[in-house]
C-alpha positions as CSV (number, residue, x, y, z in Angstrom):
1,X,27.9,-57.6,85.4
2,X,26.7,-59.2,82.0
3,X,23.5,-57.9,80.9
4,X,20.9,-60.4,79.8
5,X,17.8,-59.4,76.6
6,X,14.9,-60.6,78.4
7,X,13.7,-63.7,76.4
8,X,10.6,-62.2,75.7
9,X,12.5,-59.4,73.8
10,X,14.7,-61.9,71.9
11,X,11.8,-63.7,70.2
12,X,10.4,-60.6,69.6
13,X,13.8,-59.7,67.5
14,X,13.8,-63.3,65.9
15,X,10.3,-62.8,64.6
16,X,10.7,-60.0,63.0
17,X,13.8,-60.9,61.6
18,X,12.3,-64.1,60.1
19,X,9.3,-61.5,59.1
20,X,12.0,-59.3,56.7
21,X,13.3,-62.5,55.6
22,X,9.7,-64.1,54.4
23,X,9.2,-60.7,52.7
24,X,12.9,-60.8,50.5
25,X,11.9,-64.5,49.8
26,X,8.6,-63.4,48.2
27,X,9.8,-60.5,46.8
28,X,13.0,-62.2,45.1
29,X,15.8,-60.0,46.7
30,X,19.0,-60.8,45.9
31,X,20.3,-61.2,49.3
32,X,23.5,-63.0,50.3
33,X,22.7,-62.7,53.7
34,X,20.4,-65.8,54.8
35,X,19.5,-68.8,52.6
36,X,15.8,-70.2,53.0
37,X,15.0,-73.9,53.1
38,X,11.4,-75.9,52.5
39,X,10.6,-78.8,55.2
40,X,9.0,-80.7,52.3
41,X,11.4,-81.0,49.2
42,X,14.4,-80.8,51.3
43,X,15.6,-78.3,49.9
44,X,17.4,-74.8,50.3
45,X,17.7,-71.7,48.0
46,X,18.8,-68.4,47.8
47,X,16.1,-65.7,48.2
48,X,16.4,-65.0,44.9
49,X,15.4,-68.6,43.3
50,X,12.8,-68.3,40.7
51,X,11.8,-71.5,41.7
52,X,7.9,-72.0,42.7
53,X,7.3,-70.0,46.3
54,X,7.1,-72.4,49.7
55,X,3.9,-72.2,52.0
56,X,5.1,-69.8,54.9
57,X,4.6,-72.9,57.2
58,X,7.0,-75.2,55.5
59,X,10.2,-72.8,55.4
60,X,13.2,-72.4,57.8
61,X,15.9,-70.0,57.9
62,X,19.4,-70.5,57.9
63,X,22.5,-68.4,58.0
64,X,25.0,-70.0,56.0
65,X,25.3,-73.1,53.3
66,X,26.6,-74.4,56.6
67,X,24.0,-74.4,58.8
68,X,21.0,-75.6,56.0
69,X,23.5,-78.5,55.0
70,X,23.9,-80.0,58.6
71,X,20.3,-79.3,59.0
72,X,20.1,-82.0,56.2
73,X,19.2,-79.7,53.2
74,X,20.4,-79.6,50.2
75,X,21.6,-77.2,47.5
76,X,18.9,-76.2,44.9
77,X,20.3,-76.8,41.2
78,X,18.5,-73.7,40.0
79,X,20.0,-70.7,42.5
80,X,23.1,-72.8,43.0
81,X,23.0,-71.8,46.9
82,X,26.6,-73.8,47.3
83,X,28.5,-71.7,44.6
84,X,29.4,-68.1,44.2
85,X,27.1,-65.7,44.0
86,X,26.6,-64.9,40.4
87,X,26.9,-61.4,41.0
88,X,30.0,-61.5,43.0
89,X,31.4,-63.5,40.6
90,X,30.6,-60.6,37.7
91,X,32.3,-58.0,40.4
92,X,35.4,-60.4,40.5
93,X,35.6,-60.5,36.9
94,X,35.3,-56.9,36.1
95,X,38.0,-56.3,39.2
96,X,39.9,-58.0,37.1
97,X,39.3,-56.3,33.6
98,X,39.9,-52.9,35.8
99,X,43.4,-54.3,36.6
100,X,44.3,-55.0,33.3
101,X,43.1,-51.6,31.9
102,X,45.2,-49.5,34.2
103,X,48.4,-51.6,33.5
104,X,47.6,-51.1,30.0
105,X,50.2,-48.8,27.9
106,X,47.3,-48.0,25.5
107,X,43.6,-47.7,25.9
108,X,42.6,-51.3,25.1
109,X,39.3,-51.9,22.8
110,X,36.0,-53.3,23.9
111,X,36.5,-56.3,21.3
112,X,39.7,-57.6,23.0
113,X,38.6,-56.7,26.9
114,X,35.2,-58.4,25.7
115,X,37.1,-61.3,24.3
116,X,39.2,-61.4,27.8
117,X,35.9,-61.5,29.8
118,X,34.1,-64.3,27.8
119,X,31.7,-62.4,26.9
120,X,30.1,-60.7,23.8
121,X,30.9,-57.3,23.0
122,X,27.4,-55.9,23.8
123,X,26.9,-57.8,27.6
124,X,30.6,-56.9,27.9
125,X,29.8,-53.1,27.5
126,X,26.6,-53.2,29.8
127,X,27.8,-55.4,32.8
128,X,31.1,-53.4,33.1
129,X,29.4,-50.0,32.9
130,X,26.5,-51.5,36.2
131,X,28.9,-52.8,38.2
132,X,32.1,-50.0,37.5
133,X,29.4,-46.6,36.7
134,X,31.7,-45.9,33.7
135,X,32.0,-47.2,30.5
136,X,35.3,-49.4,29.6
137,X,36.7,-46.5,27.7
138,X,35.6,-44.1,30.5
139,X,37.2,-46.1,32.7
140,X,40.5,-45.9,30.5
141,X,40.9,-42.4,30.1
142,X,40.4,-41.9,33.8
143,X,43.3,-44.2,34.7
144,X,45.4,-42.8,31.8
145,X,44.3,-39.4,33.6
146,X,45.7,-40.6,36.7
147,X,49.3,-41.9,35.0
148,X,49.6,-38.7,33.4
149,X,49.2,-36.9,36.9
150,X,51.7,-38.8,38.8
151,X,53.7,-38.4,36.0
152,X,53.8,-34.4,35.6
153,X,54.8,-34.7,38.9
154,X,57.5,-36.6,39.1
155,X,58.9,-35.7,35.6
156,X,60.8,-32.6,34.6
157,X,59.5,-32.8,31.2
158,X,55.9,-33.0,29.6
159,X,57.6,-34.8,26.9
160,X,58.7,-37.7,29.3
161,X,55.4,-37.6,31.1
162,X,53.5,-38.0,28.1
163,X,55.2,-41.1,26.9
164,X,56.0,-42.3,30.5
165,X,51.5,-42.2,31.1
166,X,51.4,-44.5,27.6
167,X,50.8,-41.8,25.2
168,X,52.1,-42.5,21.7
169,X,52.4,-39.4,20.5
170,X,52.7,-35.7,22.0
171,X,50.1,-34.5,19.3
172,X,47.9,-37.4,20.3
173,X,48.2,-36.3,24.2
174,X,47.5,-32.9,23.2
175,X,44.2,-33.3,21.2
176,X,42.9,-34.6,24.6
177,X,44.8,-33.1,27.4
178,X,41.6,-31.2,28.5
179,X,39.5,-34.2,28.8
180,X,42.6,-35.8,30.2
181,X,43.5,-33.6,33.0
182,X,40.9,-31.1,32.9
183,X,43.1,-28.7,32.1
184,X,46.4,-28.3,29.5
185,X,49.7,-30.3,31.3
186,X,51.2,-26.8,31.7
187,X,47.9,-25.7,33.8
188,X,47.9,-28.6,35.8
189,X,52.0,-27.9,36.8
190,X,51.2,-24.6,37.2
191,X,47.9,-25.1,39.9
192,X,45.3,-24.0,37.2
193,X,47.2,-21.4,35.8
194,X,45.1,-19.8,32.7
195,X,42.2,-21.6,34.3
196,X,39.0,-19.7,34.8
197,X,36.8,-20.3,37.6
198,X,33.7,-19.0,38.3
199,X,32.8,-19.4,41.7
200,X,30.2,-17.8,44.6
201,X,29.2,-17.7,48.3
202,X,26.1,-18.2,49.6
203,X,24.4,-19.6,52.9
204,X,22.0,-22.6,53.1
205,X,20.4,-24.9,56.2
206,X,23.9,-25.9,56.5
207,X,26.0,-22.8,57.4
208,X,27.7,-21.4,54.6
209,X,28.5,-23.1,51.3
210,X,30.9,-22.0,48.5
211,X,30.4,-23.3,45.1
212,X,32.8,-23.3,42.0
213,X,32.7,-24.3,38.5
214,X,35.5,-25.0,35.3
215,X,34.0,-25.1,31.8
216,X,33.1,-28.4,32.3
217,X,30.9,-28.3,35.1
218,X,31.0,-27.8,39.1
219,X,34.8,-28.4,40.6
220,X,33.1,-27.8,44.1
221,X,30.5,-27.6,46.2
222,X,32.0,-26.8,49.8
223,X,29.8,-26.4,53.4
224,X,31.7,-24.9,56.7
225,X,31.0,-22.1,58.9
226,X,33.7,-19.7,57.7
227,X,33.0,-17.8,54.3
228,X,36.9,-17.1,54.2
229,X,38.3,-20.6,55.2
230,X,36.5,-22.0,52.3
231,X,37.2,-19.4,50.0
232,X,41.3,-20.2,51.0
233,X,40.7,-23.6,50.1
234,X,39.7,-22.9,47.3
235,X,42.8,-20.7,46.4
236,X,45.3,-23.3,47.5
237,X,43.7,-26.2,45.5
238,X,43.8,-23.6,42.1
239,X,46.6,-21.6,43.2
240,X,47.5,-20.2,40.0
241,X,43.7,-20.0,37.9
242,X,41.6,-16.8,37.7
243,X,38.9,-17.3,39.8
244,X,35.9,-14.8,39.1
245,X,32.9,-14.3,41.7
246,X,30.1,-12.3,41.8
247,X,29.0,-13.5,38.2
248,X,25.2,-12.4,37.8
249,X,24.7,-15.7,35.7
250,X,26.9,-18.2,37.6
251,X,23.9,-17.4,40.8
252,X,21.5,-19.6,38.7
253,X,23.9,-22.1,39.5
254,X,24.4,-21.9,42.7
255,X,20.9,-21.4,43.3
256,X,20.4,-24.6,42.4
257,X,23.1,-26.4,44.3
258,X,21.6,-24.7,47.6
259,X,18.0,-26.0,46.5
260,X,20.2,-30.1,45.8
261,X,21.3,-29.2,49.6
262,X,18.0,-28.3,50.9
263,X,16.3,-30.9,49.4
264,X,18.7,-34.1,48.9
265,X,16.3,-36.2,47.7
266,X,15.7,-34.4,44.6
267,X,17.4,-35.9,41.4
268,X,19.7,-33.2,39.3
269,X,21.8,-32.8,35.9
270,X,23.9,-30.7,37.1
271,X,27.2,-30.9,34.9
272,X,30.5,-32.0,37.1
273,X,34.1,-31.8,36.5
274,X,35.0,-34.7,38.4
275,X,38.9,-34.6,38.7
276,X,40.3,-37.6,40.3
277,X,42.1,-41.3,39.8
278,X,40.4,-44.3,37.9
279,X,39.4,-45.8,41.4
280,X,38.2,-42.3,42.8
281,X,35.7,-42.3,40.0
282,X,35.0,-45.8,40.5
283,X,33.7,-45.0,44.5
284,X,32.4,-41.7,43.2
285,X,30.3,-43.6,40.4
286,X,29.0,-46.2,42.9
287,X,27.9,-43.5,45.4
288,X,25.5,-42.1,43.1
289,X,23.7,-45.2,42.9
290,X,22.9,-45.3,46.5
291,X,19.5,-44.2,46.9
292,X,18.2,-40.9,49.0
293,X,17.7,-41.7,52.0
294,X,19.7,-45.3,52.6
295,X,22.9,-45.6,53.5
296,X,26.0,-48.1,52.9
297,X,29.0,-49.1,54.4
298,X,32.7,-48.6,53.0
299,X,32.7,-52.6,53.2
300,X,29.8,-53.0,50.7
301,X,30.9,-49.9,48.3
302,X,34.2,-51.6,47.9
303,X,32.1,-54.8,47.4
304,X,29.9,-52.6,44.8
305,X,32.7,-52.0,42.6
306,X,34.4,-55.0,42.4
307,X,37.3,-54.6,45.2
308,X,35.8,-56.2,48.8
309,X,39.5,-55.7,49.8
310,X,40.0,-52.3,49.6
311,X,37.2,-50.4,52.1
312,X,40.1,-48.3,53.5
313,X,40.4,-46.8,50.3
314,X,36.9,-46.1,49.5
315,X,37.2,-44.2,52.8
316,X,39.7,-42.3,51.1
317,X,38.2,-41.7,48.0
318,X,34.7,-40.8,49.7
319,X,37.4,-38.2,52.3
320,X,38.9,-36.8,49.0
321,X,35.3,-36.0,47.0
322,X,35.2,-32.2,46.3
323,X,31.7,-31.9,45.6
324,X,29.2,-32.1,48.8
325,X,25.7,-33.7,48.5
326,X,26.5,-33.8,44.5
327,X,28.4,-37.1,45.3
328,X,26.9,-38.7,48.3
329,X,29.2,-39.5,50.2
330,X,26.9,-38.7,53.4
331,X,25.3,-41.9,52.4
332,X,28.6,-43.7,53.7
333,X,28.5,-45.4,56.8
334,X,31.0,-47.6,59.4
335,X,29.9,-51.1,59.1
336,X,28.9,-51.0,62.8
337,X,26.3,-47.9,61.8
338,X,28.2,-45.0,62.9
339,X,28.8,-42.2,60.6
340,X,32.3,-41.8,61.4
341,X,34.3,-38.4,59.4
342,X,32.6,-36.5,57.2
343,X,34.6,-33.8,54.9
344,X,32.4,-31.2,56.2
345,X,31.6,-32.3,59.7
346,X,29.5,-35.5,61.2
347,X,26.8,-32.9,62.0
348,X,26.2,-32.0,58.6
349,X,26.1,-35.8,57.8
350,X,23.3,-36.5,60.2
351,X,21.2,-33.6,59.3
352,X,21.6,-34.5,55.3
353,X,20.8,-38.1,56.4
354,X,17.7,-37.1,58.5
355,X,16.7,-35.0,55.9
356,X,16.7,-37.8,53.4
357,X,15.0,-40.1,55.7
358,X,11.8,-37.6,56.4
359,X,10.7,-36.7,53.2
Protein backbone atom coordinates (compact mmCIF):
# COMPACT_ATOMS: atom_id res chain seq x y z
CA UNK A 1 0.00 0.00 0.00
CA UNK A 2 1.49 3.47 -1.22
CA UNK A 3 1.83 5.82 1.53
CA UNK A 4 0.47 9.26 1.02
CA UNK A 5 2.37 12.99 3.09
CA UNK A 6 -0.76 14.41 4.25
CA UNK A 7 -1.18 17.68 2.20
CA UNK A 8 -1.02 19.74 5.08
CA UNK A 9 2.58 18.33 5.66
CA UNK A 10 3.60 18.90 2.06
CA UNK A 11 3.03 22.67 2.13
CA UNK A 12 4.50 22.77 5.25
CA UNK A 13 7.78 21.25 3.46
CA UNK A 14 7.32 23.61 0.37
CA UNK A 15 7.27 26.63 2.64
CA UNK A 16 10.08 26.17 4.22
CA UNK A 17 11.85 25.21 1.39
CA UNK A 18 10.90 28.42 -0.41
CA UNK A 19 11.84 30.05 3.16
CA UNK A 20 15.85 28.67 2.74
CA UNK A 21 15.65 29.72 -0.70
CA UNK A 22 14.46 33.59 -0.01
CA UNK A 23 17.26 33.55 2.56
CA UNK A 24 20.31 32.28 -0.19
CA UNK A 25 18.61 34.92 -2.54
CA UNK A 26 19.25 37.73 0.06
CA UNK A 27 22.28 36.51 1.25
CA UNK A 28 23.92 35.99 -2.31
CA UNK A 29 24.78 32.20 -2.08
CA UNK A 30 26.16 30.68 -4.83
CA UNK A 31 23.81 27.94 -5.25
CA UNK A 32 23.35 25.88 -8.35
CA UNK A 33 20.51 24.36 -7.00
CA UNK A 34 17.25 26.57 -7.69
CA UNK A 35 17.10 29.73 -9.93
CA UNK A 36 14.83 32.58 -8.67
CA UNK A 37 12.58 34.57 -11.01
CA UNK A 38 10.70 38.28 -10.46
CA UNK A 39 6.84 38.44 -11.61
CA UNK A 40 7.63 42.03 -12.75
CA UNK A 41 10.73 42.28 -15.07
CA UNK A 42 10.33 38.86 -16.23
CA UNK A 43 13.14 37.88 -15.44
CA UNK A 44 15.23 34.96 -13.76
CA UNK A 45 18.66 34.81 -11.93
CA UNK A 46 20.88 32.80 -10.11
CA UNK A 47 20.91 33.39 -6.37
CA UNK A 48 23.94 34.82 -6.61
CA UNK A 49 23.06 37.98 -9.07
CA UNK A 50 24.27 41.17 -7.80
CA UNK A 51 21.52 42.61 -9.48
CA UNK A 52 19.07 44.92 -7.28
CA UNK A 53 16.98 42.36 -4.61
CA UNK A 54 13.07 41.57 -5.66
CA UNK A 55 10.20 42.32 -3.14
CA UNK A 56 9.51 38.87 -1.43
CA UNK A 57 5.98 39.10 -3.09
CA UNK A 58 7.06 39.34 -6.61
CA UNK A 59 9.48 36.16 -6.82
CA UNK A 60 8.93 32.55 -7.84
CA UNK A 61 11.06 29.59 -7.64
CA UNK A 62 12.08 27.36 -10.15
CA UNK A 63 14.23 24.23 -10.39
CA UNK A 64 15.92 24.32 -13.47
CA UNK A 65 16.64 26.94 -16.61
CA UNK A 66 13.85 24.60 -17.82
CA UNK A 67 11.17 25.12 -15.75
CA UNK A 68 11.69 29.39 -15.36
CA UNK A 69 11.94 29.43 -19.29
CA UNK A 70 8.57 27.60 -20.04
CA UNK A 71 7.20 29.62 -17.18
CA UNK A 72 8.05 32.55 -19.66
CA UNK A 73 11.17 33.96 -18.00
CA UNK A 74 13.99 34.81 -19.28
CA UNK A 75 17.83 34.60 -18.67
CA UNK A 76 19.26 37.64 -16.72
CA UNK A 77 22.47 39.09 -18.79
CA UNK A 78 24.24 39.73 -15.54
CA UNK A 79 24.32 36.01 -13.66
CA UNK A 80 24.05 34.46 -17.06
CA UNK A 81 21.45 31.82 -15.48
CA UNK A 82 21.47 29.88 -19.08
CA UNK A 83 25.29 29.30 -19.22
CA UNK A 84 27.76 27.43 -17.07
CA UNK A 85 28.23 28.17 -13.88
CA UNK A 86 31.31 30.35 -13.66
CA UNK A 87 32.69 28.33 -11.01
CA UNK A 88 32.20 24.99 -12.67
CA UNK A 89 33.61 26.20 -15.42
CA UNK A 90 37.05 27.39 -13.32
CA UNK A 91 36.82 23.55 -11.83
CA UNK A 92 36.74 22.26 -15.52
CA UNK A 93 39.61 24.26 -16.44
CA UNK A 94 41.84 23.50 -13.68
CA UNK A 95 40.77 19.57 -14.19
CA UNK A 96 42.21 20.10 -17.09
CA UNK A 97 45.63 21.94 -16.16
CA UNK A 98 45.81 18.77 -13.48
CA UNK A 99 45.81 16.48 -16.48
CA UNK A 100 48.35 17.99 -18.21
CA UNK A 101 50.70 18.35 -15.21
CA UNK A 102 50.72 14.71 -14.39
CA UNK A 103 51.36 13.67 -18.08
CA UNK A 104 54.13 16.11 -17.95
CA UNK A 105 57.86 14.55 -18.12
CA UNK A 106 59.04 17.68 -16.26
CA UNK A 107 57.54 19.90 -13.69
CA UNK A 108 55.96 22.60 -15.97
CA UNK A 109 56.28 26.45 -14.90
CA UNK A 110 53.53 28.68 -13.70
CA UNK A 111 54.23 31.10 -16.85
CA UNK A 112 53.50 28.36 -19.43
CA UNK A 113 50.37 26.53 -17.33
CA UNK A 114 49.23 30.25 -16.79
CA UNK A 115 49.61 30.90 -20.40
CA UNK A 116 47.57 27.48 -21.13
CA UNK A 117 44.76 28.58 -18.78
CA UNK A 118 44.27 32.25 -20.24
CA UNK A 119 45.00 33.65 -17.46
CA UNK A 120 47.66 35.89 -15.81
CA UNK A 121 50.34 34.44 -13.89
CA UNK A 122 49.10 35.87 -10.47
CA UNK A 123 44.96 34.73 -10.90
CA UNK A 124 46.58 31.59 -12.39
CA UNK A 125 48.42 30.85 -9.09
CA UNK A 126 45.43 31.80 -6.70
CA UNK A 127 42.48 30.05 -8.59
CA UNK A 128 44.43 26.79 -8.95
CA UNK A 129 45.60 26.63 -5.40
CA UNK A 130 41.23 27.38 -4.13
CA UNK A 131 39.87 25.04 -6.22
CA UNK A 132 42.97 22.07 -6.11
CA UNK A 133 44.33 23.11 -2.00
CA UNK A 134 47.85 22.90 -3.51
CA UNK A 135 49.85 25.11 -5.29
CA UNK A 136 50.69 24.26 -9.11
CA UNK A 137 54.13 23.18 -8.13
CA UNK A 138 52.73 21.37 -5.05
CA UNK A 139 50.59 19.74 -7.24
CA UNK A 140 53.66 18.65 -9.51
CA UNK A 141 55.91 17.18 -7.12
CA UNK A 142 52.99 15.13 -5.66
CA UNK A 143 52.27 13.56 -9.04
CA UNK A 144 55.99 13.19 -9.83
CA UNK A 145 55.89 11.54 -6.24
CA UNK A 146 53.32 9.22 -7.39
CA UNK A 147 55.42 8.22 -10.93
CA UNK A 148 58.34 7.64 -8.92
CA UNK A 149 56.34 5.11 -6.63
CA UNK A 150 54.80 3.06 -9.28
CA UNK A 151 57.92 3.11 -10.74
CA UNK A 152 60.28 1.75 -7.79
CA UNK A 153 57.95 -0.85 -8.00
CA UNK A 154 57.83 -2.09 -11.07
CA UNK A 155 61.55 -1.33 -11.82
CA UNK A 156 64.54 -3.38 -10.90
CA UNK A 157 66.67 -0.39 -10.92
CA UNK A 158 66.48 3.12 -9.14
CA UNK A 159 68.30 4.30 -12.07
CA UNK A 160 65.44 3.27 -14.51
CA UNK A 161 62.80 4.47 -12.10
CA UNK A 162 64.26 7.74 -11.77
CA UNK A 163 64.34 8.54 -15.51
CA UNK A 164 61.19 6.31 -16.16
CA UNK A 165 59.12 9.14 -13.25
CA UNK A 166 60.66 12.13 -15.60
CA UNK A 167 63.70 12.89 -13.65
CA UNK A 168 66.54 14.33 -15.72
CA UNK A 169 69.16 13.52 -13.71
CA UNK A 170 69.94 10.92 -10.76
CA UNK A 171 71.68 13.83 -8.76
CA UNK A 172 68.64 16.01 -9.53
CA UNK A 173 66.21 13.05 -8.03
CA UNK A 174 68.43 12.81 -5.19
CA UNK A 175 68.56 16.39 -3.89
CA UNK A 176 64.79 15.88 -3.47
CA UNK A 177 64.00 12.25 -2.83
CA UNK A 178 62.92 13.11 0.70
CA UNK A 179 60.48 15.59 -0.22
CA UNK A 180 59.69 13.27 -3.12
CA UNK A 181 58.93 10.07 -1.40
CA UNK A 182 59.23 10.96 2.17
CA UNK A 183 61.86 8.87 2.42
CA UNK A 184 65.30 7.96 0.22
CA UNK A 185 64.20 5.38 -2.99
CA UNK A 186 66.17 2.72 -1.10
CA UNK A 187 63.86 3.33 2.14
CA UNK A 188 60.82 3.26 0.34
CA UNK A 189 61.92 -0.37 -1.45
CA UNK A 190 62.86 -1.42 1.63
CA UNK A 191 59.36 -0.48 3.82
CA UNK A 192 61.00 2.44 5.70
CA UNK A 193 64.07 0.94 6.27
CA UNK A 194 66.50 3.54 8.17
CA UNK A 195 63.37 5.33 8.90
CA UNK A 196 62.64 6.53 12.36
CA UNK A 197 59.39 6.71 13.86
CA UNK A 198 58.32 7.89 16.87
CA UNK A 199 55.12 6.71 17.70
CA UNK A 200 52.69 6.13 21.14
CA UNK A 201 49.43 4.65 22.60
CA UNK A 202 47.00 6.25 24.28
CA UNK A 203 43.10 6.14 24.92
CA UNK A 204 40.62 8.86 24.13
CA UNK A 205 36.41 9.16 23.93
CA UNK A 206 37.00 6.87 21.07
CA UNK A 207 38.61 3.63 22.32
CA UNK A 208 42.06 3.51 21.84
CA UNK A 209 44.20 5.62 19.46
CA UNK A 210 47.80 5.14 18.21
CA UNK A 211 49.64 8.00 16.85
CA UNK A 212 52.93 8.10 14.80
CA UNK A 213 55.19 10.58 13.44
CA UNK A 214 58.40 10.85 10.60
CA UNK A 215 60.58 14.00 10.71
CA UNK A 216 58.18 15.69 8.77
CA UNK A 217 55.13 15.55 10.80
CA UNK A 218 52.33 12.86 11.90
CA UNK A 219 52.33 9.62 9.43
CA UNK A 220 49.14 8.54 11.60
CA UNK A 221 46.65 9.02 13.71
CA UNK A 222 44.81 5.56 14.17
CA UNK A 223 41.34 4.78 16.53
CA UNK A 224 40.22 0.95 17.16
CA UNK A 225 39.59 -1.05 20.15
CA UNK A 226 42.77 -3.14 20.13
CA UNK A 227 46.10 -1.53 21.37
CA UNK A 228 47.96 -4.40 19.47
CA UNK A 229 45.96 -4.55 16.16
CA UNK A 230 46.87 -1.02 15.60
CA UNK A 231 50.23 -1.19 16.68
CA UNK A 232 50.56 -4.35 13.80
CA UNK A 233 49.45 -2.06 11.37
CA UNK A 234 51.59 0.00 11.93
CA UNK A 235 54.56 -2.53 11.59
CA UNK A 236 53.31 -3.86 8.22
CA UNK A 237 52.78 -0.41 6.60
CA UNK A 238 56.84 0.49 7.84
CA UNK A 239 58.01 -2.94 7.97
CA UNK A 240 61.53 -2.31 7.85
CA UNK A 241 61.87 1.52 9.93
CA UNK A 242 62.83 1.80 13.58
CA UNK A 243 59.94 2.74 15.28
CA UNK A 244 60.57 4.16 18.86
CA UNK A 245 57.67 4.55 21.65
CA UNK A 246 57.56 5.58 24.89
CA UNK A 247 59.38 8.99 23.91
CA UNK A 248 58.84 11.41 27.02
CA UNK A 249 58.67 14.43 24.33
CA UNK A 250 56.73 12.77 21.49
CA UNK A 251 53.51 12.71 24.55
CA UNK A 252 53.20 16.49 23.95
CA UNK A 253 52.22 15.32 20.66
CA UNK A 254 49.98 13.04 21.12
CA UNK A 255 48.50 14.90 23.76
CA UNK A 256 47.38 17.10 21.48
CA UNK A 257 46.00 14.79 18.81
CA UNK A 258 43.69 13.27 21.71
CA UNK A 259 42.59 16.95 22.60
CA UNK A 260 41.93 17.48 18.05
CA UNK A 261 39.78 14.06 18.78
CA UNK A 262 38.03 15.33 21.79
CA UNK A 263 37.27 18.40 20.54
CA UNK A 264 36.98 18.32 16.50
CA UNK A 265 35.97 21.52 16.08
CA UNK A 266 39.10 23.06 17.27
CA UNK A 267 41.47 24.37 14.41
CA UNK A 268 45.32 22.90 14.68
CA UNK A 269 48.98 23.26 13.03
CA UNK A 270 49.84 20.25 13.58
CA UNK A 271 52.73 19.31 10.98
CA UNK A 272 51.58 16.15 8.58
CA UNK A 273 53.56 13.84 6.45
CA UNK A 274 50.97 13.32 3.96
CA UNK A 275 52.20 10.35 1.83
CA UNK A 276 50.00 9.71 -1.06
CA UNK A 277 49.26 10.20 -5.08
CA UNK A 278 48.57 13.71 -6.74
CA UNK A 279 44.72 12.96 -6.65
CA UNK A 280 44.98 11.58 -2.93
CA UNK A 281 46.17 14.99 -1.93
CA UNK A 282 43.85 16.59 -4.12
CA UNK A 283 40.60 14.85 -1.84
CA UNK A 284 42.78 15.13 1.19
CA UNK A 285 43.22 19.13 0.43
CA UNK A 286 39.46 19.54 -0.26
CA UNK A 287 38.44 17.72 3.01
CA UNK A 288 40.09 20.19 5.02
CA UNK A 289 38.06 22.87 3.71
CA UNK A 290 34.84 21.30 4.87
CA UNK A 291 33.80 23.09 7.85
CA UNK A 292 33.32 21.42 11.61
CA UNK A 293 30.39 20.25 11.89
CA UNK A 294 28.90 20.03 7.96
CA UNK A 295 29.19 17.37 6.03
CA UNK A 296 29.55 16.54 2.10
CA UNK A 297 29.01 13.95 -0.24
CA UNK A 298 31.74 12.02 -2.41
CA UNK A 299 29.62 13.46 -5.39
CA UNK A 300 30.29 17.19 -4.45
CA UNK A 301 34.12 16.62 -3.22
CA UNK A 302 34.85 15.19 -6.66
CA UNK A 303 32.82 18.28 -7.90
CA UNK A 304 35.13 20.42 -5.34
CA UNK A 305 38.23 19.53 -7.05
CA UNK A 306 37.55 19.67 -10.40
CA UNK A 307 36.63 15.81 -11.31
CA UNK A 308 32.42 15.40 -10.98
CA UNK A 309 33.22 11.99 -12.61
CA UNK A 310 35.25 10.43 -10.36
CA UNK A 311 33.27 10.11 -6.67
CA UNK A 312 34.25 6.47 -6.57
CA UNK A 313 37.56 7.47 -6.24
CA UNK A 314 37.30 10.17 -3.71
CA UNK A 315 35.75 7.19 -1.73
CA UNK A 316 38.94 5.60 -2.21
CA UNK A 317 41.14 8.34 -1.41
CA UNK A 318 38.92 9.36 1.77
CA UNK A 319 39.21 4.95 2.61
CA UNK A 320 43.09 5.20 2.12
CA UNK A 321 43.63 8.55 4.48
CA UNK A 322 46.01 7.53 7.37
CA UNK A 323 45.49 10.24 9.58
CA UNK A 324 41.89 10.22 11.62
CA UNK A 325 40.08 13.53 12.47
CA UNK A 326 43.51 15.30 11.09
CA UNK A 327 41.93 14.90 7.61
CA UNK A 328 38.17 14.82 7.85
CA UNK A 329 37.13 12.43 6.17
CA UNK A 330 34.17 11.78 8.78
CA UNK A 331 32.76 14.77 7.12
CA UNK A 332 32.12 12.45 3.98
CA UNK A 333 28.79 11.41 3.39
CA UNK A 334 26.60 9.08 0.64
CA UNK A 335 24.69 11.38 -1.41
CA UNK A 336 21.48 9.89 0.00
CA UNK A 337 22.79 11.03 3.83
CA UNK A 338 24.07 7.92 5.06
CA UNK A 339 27.48 7.70 6.38
CA UNK A 340 28.34 4.62 4.74
CA UNK A 341 32.33 2.98 5.68
CA UNK A 342 34.40 4.69 7.81
CA UNK A 343 38.34 3.57 8.24
CA UNK A 344 37.77 3.23 11.80
CA UNK A 345 34.19 2.21 12.10
CA UNK A 346 30.57 4.10 11.21
CA UNK A 347 30.28 4.44 15.07
CA UNK A 348 33.21 6.53 15.41
CA UNK A 349 31.82 8.59 12.40
CA UNK A 350 28.62 9.46 14.06
CA UNK A 351 29.99 10.24 17.38
CA UNK A 352 32.78 12.71 15.64
CA UNK A 353 29.90 14.12 13.64
CA UNK A 354 27.56 14.60 16.60
CA UNK A 355 30.25 15.94 18.36
CA UNK A 356 30.86 18.59 15.78
CA UNK A 357 27.26 19.30 15.48
CA UNK A 358 26.77 20.19 19.48
CA UNK A 359 29.29 22.41 20.18
Amino acid sequence: MELKMPKSSRQDRHLQADAARWVAVCERHDDDTFYYAVVTTGIFCRPVCSSRQPRRENVTFHDSVESATAAGYRACKRCRPDEPAVHTTQQVLIAGICRHIEASESIPDLDSLAAQAGLSRFHFHRLFKSIVGLTPRAYAVAARAQRMQTALREEERVTDAIYRAGFGSQARFYANSSATLGMTPGEFRAGGAGQTIRFALGECALGTILVAATERGLCSIALGDDPESLLHELQDRFRAAELIGGDHDFERTVAQVVALVEAPTVAHDLPLDMQGTAFQQRVWAALVRIPPGETATYTEVAQAIGAPKSARAVARACAANQLAVAIPCHRVIRSDGSLSGYRWGVERKRALLESERGA
